[in-house]
VEXMITOR-200053 format. One record per residue (C-alpha): residue number from 1; residue in three letters; x, z, y. Coordinates in steps of 0.5 Angstrom, whole numbers, plus 500, padded with zeros to 3 digits. Last residue first. Example, Ala and Ser with C-alpha at 12.3 -4.5 7.8 and 13.67 -1.06 7.14 Angstrom:
<atoms>
   nr  rest   px   pz   py
    2   SER  527  514  498
    1   ALA  525  516  491
</atoms>
This chain:
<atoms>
   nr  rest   px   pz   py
  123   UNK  756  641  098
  122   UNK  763  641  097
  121   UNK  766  641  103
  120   UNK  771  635  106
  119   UNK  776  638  111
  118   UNK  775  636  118
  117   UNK  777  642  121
  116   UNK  770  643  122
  115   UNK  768  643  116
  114   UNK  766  637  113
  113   UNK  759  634  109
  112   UNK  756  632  115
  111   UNK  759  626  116
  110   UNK  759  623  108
  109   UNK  766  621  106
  108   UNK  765  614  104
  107   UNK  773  614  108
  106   UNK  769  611  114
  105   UNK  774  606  119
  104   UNK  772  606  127
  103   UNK  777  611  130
  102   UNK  783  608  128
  101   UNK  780  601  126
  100   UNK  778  599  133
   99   UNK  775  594  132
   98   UNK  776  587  135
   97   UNK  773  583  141
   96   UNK  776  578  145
   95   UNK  774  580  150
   94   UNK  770  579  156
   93   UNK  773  585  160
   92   UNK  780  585  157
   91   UNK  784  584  150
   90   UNK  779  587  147
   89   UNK  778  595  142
   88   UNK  772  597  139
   87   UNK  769  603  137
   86   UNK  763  602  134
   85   UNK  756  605  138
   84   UNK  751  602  134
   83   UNK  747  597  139
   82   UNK  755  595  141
   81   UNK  757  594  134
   80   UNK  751  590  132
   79   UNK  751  586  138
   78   UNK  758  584  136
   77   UNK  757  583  130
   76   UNK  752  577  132
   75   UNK  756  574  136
   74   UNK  762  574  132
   73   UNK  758  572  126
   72   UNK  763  565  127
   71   UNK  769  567  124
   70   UNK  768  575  122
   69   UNK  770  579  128
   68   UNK  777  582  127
   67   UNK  779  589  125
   66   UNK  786  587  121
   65   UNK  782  590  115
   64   UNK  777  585  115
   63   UNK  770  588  115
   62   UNK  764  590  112
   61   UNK  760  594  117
   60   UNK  757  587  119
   59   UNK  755  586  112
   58   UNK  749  591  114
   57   UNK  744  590  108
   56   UNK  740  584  107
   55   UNK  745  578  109
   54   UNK  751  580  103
   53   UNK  750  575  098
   52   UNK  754  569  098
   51   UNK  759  571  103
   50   UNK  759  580  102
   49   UNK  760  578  095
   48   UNK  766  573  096
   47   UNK  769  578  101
   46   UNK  769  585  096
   45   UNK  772  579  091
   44   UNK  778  577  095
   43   UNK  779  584  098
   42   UNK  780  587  091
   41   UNK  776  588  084
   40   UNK  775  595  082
   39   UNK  775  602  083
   38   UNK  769  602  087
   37   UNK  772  606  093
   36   UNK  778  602  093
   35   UNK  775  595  092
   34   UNK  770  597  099
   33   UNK  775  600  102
   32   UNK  780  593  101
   31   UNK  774  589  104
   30   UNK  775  594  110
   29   UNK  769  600  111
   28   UNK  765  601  118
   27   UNK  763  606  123
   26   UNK  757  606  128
   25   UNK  752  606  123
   24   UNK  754  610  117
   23   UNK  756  606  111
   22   UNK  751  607  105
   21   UNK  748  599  105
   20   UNK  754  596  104
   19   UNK  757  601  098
   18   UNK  750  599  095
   17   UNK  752  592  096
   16   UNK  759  592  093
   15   UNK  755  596  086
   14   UNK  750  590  086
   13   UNK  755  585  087
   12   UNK  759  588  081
   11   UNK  753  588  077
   10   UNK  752  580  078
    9   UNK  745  580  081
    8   UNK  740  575  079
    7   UNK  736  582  076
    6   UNK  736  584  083
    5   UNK  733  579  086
    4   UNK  737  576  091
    3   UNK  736  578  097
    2   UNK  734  575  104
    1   UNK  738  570  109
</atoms>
């Protein structure tokens, strides 16, 4: 599933996709992040454009926020999150699987730019 091209896009799937592409690996946003972090739209709308065009940019790392595997990309995801090291959490050894929100969820706050104390710096 390629991208569509840019002038195809709606300015909002634009926006939700450069969101998409700024996640670090190993972390995620939920949908409802994503809208917040926009300050437009909600869940619904972040989901609709992640279904139709999010397979060119890491669409595993918009999820639900519940933390369950997207239904029938579960596989895939799950490949993703262990090459990226996202916390996960299942029920035993083969699952099922699903994410551990608590330590897995990004607040869009660029890593290197708190202190130690967690705070969030200026930079």
């Amino acid at each position: 599933m390629g991208r569509v091209t840019d002038e195809a896009l709606p300015e909002y799937a634009e926006r939700v996709l450069a969101v998409a592409e700024t996640i670090p690996p190993g972390r995620v946003m939920t949908y409802g992040d994503v809208a917040e972090w926009l300050g437009e739209g909600g869940p619904r709308q972040v989901g609709r454009v992640m279904a139709l065009y999010g397979g060119a940019v890491p669409w595993w790392r918009v999820v639900r926020a519940d933390g369950v595997l997207l239904p029938g990309h579960e596989r895939r995801a799950l490949e993703r999150y262990r090459e990226e090291g996202t916390p996960l959490r299942s029920a035993g050894p083969a699952g099922p699987f699903r994410i551990a929100m608590a330590r897995a969820r990004w607040d869009g706050v660029p890593d290197g730019s708190r202190g130690a104390d967690g705070v969030k710096r200026d930079t």
